[in-house]
Structure formats: C-alpha cells, structure tokens
C-alpha positions in Angstrom: 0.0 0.0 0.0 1.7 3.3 -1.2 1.0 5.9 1.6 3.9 8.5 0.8 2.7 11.4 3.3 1.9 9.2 6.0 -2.0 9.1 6.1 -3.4 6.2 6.2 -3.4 5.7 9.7 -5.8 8.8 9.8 -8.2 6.6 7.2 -10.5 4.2 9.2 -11.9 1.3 7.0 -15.8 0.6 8.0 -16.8 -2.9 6.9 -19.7 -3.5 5.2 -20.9 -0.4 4.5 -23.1 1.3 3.1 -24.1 -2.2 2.0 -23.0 -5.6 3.3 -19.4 -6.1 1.3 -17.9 -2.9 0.8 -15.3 -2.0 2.4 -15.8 2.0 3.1 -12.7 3.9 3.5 -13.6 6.8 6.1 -11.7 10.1 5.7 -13.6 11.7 8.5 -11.0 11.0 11.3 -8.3 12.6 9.1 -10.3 15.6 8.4 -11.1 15.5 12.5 -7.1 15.7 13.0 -5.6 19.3 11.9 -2.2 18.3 11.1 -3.5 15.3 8.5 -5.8 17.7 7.5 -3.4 20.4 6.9 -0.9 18.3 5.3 -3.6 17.0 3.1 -4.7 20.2 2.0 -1.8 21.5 1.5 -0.2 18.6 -0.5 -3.1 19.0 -2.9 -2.8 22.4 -3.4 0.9 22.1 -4.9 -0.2 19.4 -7.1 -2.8 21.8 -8.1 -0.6 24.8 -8.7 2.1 22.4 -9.9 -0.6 21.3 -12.7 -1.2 24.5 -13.7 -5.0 24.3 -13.2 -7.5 27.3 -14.2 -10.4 25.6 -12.4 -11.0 23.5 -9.3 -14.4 21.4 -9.7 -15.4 18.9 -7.3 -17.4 16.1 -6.9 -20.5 16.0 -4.1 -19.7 16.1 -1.5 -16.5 14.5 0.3 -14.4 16.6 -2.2 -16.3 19.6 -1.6 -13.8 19.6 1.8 -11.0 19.1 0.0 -11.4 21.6 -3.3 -12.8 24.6 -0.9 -9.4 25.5 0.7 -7.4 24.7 -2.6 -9.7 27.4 -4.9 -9.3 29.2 -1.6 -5.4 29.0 -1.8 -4.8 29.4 -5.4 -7.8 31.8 -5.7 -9.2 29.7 -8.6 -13.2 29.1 -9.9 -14.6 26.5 -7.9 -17.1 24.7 -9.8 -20.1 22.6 -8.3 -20.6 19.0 -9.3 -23.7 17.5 -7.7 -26.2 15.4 -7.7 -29.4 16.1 -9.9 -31.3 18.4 -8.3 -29.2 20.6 -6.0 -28.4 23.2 -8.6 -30.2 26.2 -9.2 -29.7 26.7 -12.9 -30.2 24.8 -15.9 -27.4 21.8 -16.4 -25.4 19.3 -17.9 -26.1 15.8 -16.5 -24.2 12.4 -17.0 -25.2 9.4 -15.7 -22.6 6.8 -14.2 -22.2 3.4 -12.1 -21.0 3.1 -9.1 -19.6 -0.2 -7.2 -23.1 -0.4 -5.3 -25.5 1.5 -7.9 -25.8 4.1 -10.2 -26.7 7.8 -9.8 -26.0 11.2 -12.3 -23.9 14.3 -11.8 -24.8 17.8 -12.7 -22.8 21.2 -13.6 -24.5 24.1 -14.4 -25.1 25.4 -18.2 -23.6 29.1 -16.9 -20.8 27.7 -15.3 -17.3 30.0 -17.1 -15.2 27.3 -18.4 -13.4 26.8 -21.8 -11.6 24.7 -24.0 -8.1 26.2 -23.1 -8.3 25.3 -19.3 -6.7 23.3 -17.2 -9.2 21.6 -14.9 -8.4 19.4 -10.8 -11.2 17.4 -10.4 -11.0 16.7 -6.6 -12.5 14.0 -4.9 -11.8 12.6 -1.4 -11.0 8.8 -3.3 -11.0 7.0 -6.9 -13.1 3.4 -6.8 -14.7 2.4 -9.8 -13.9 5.8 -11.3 -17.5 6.1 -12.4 -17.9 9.3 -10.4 -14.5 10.8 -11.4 -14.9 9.9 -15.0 -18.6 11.2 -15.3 -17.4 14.7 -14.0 -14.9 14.4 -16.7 -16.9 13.6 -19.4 -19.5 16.4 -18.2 -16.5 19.1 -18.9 -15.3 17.2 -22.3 -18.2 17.1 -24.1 -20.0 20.3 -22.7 -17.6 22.5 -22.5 -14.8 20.8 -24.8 -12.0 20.8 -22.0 -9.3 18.3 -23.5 -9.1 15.0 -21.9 -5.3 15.9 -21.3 -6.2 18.9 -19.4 -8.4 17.3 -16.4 -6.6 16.0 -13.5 -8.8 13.8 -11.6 -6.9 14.1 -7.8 -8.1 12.7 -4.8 -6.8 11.2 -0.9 -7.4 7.4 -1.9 -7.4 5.4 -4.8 -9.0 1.7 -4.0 -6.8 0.8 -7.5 -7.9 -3.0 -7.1 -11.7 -1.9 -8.2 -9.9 -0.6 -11.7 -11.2 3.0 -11.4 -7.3 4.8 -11.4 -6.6 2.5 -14.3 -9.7 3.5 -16.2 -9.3 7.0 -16.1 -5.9 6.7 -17.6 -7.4 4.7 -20.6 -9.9 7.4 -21.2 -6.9 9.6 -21.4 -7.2 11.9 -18.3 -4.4 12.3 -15.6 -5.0 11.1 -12.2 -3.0 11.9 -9.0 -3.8 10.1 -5.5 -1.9 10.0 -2.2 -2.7 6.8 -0.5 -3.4 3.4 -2.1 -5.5 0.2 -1.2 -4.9 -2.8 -3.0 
C-alpha cells in the first residue's frame, strides 16, 4: 500500500458499509485531526498549482472539503458538481455506475469554463472511477475541456476496483496519495 505522506493511519476502513461487502474507506478522522488535514490540503494544493490548473471542480460532497481550501489558496473558480437536483440553474447531466448502484452528476449550463483550461477534479477517493470519470466527461463534451487537461486528484485510490486505471485509458491524468490494493 503506497501511503507517501503518512495518512493512512488517519483513514478508518468501515466494513460493510453502506451495504454488506464494501469495504468503506472513512476520511472523517483525518479531516477530525488538523495536522492530517493540513498536510492533506496543503499537498493537494501544490499538485494543483504544480498542474497549472485554471479551475478547481469537485465532486459532491466529500471533495467539496478538500477543493474549498485549494480554490481558496490558489484563488481559482470552484465549480459545483452534484447530484441532480441541487443546482439552481439549468445543467449538464451524465449518468454513471458506481460499485453499489448508479446515480448522475450535474454542472451548471452558466458555469465560465473553456476549452483552453486546465481543470483538478477533486474527490476525497478514486473506486470504480465512475464518479471521477462522469465529472470528466460532463466538462469534455459540454464544455470541450481536453481529456489531457483534467486531473482527476483525490486522498485514496482503491486501485484494485480498476477505477485509477480507467481514467488513464480514457486519457485523463489522475494523482492520488494513499493506495489500497
């Protein structure tokens, strides 16, 4: 398991949950302990500025925690994904699978993003990459943001459900800090 800033200890695995056979990786007693939280933060704000990124968008709502303080930080857009119905405007929707069910994604129509941009999709972790990739895919073919200008970035990457793997097939980068096998 590839941990290289030393949080997984702050990551608390909850079995069977939210239905019998998952194992559900809990990033709530690292956001619960400032200095994992800080160093979390703060790591993903350099790989943020390091990527060059115009826009932050984020995935309901985990990454909302993360991608707050990094637009806060780089003073970049933060842009909204969530689920259908939360938005006040008209939007873009893209359905998806998860490893337990499917759901859809939404971004607003009015939302100020083009082609030229460099986009971090933050997420607290990768699984299936369903949710990752639908956010993606929202942003290619709505706002035709090049595949190799989305970074998908998140904590965790549970890279034995193939979802890290898939995104790279579909062409977008990915960036992750701890690993589960």
């Amino acid at each position: 398991m590839s941990d290289p800033l030393d949080l997984k200890k702050f990551v608390r695995t909850i079995n069977n949950f939210p239905i019998d056979g998952i194992k559900f990786r809990d990033i709530t007693s690292l956001i619960e302990t400032p200095e994992a939280f800080k160093k979390t933060c703060d790591e993903l704000t350099k790989v943020t500025k390091d990527f060059g990124a115009d826009v932050v968008a984020s995935i309901e709502s985990r990454g909302f925690i993360f991608a707050g303080t990094i637009a806060r930080d780089l003073e970049l857009p933060f842009v909204l994904a969530r689920k259908p119905g939360k938005l006040p405007n008209e939007t873009y929707k893209k359905k998806f699978d998860l490893e337990y069910g499917s759901t859809s994604i939404e971004i607003q129509k009015i939302t100020d993003i083009n082609e030229n941009q460099k986009i971090v999709i933050v997420d607290d972790l990768v699984a299936t990459g369903g949710t990752a990739i639908a956010c993606a895919e929202l942003l290619t073919e709505n706002f035709n943001v090049k595949n190799k200008n989305i970074l998908i970035l998140s904590v965790i990457d549970l890279s034995s459900l193939g979802g890290s793997k898939l995104i790279k097939e579909k062409g977008f980068l990915i960036k992750t800090f701890i690993n589960y096998e």
